[in-house]
N, C-alpha and C positions, 0 to 999 in steps of 0.2 A: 838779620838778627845779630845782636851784640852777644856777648860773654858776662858771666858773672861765675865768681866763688864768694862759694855761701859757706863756710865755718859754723857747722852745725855739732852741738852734743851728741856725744854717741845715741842716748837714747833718741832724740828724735831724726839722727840719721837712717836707724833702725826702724825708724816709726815711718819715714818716709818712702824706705825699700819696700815696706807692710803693704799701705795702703797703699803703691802703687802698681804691685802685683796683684792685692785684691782687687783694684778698681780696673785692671787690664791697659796700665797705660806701658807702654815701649820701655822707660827709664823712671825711674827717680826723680830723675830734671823734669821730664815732661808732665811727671804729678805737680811738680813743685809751681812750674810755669803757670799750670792752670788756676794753681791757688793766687798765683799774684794778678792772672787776669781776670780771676772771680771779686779778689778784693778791689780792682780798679774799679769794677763797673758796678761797684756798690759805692764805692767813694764817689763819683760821676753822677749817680744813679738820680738823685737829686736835680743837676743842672739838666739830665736829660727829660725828665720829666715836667720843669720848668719850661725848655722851650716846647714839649709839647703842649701845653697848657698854652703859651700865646700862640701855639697856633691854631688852637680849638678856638680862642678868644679872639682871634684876627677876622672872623668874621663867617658868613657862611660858604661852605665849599663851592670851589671853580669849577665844574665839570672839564677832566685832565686834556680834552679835547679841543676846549678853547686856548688850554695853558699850552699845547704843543700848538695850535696855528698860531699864536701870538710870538713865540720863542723861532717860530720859523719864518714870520715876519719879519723880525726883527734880524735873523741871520741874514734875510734877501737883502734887506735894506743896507745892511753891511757892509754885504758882498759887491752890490752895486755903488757904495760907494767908493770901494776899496779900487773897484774898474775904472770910474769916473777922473779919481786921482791917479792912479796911473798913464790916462790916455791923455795928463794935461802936460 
């Protein structure tokens, strides 16, 4: 985690102490952290919801079964390459 000071007006310093004793958070800071990672994933909210949308549109579901023999496939073939050059 990085650092930041924040230069806040007295009133919403005070505003800040408020609601983050009424909302039971540890600090001040760690109300305030939560607002900025509420408003990230509103700002985001959009591109995340875009690539779900291609990948409802990508076609019909894999059964995850095939997606792990395939991925483990592809590691053996790897790994027996990786033997094949080493042994040369």
């Amino acid at each position: 985690m990085s650092t930041m000071t924040l230069d806040l007006p007295e009133y919403l310093h005070k505003f800040a102490e408020t609601r983050a004793t009424e909302l039971q958070f540890a600090t001040p800071e760690d109300y305030m952290c939560e607002l900025a990672q509420i408003a990230y994933i509103e700002h985001n909210s959009e591109y995340f919801w875009k690539e779900i949308q291609k990948g409802l549109d990508s076609g019909p579901p894999i059964p995850g079964e095939l997606v792990w023999k395939e991925l483990d496939e592809q590691r053996k073939l790897r790994q027996r390459d990786k033997v094949l050059q080493e042994q040369r």
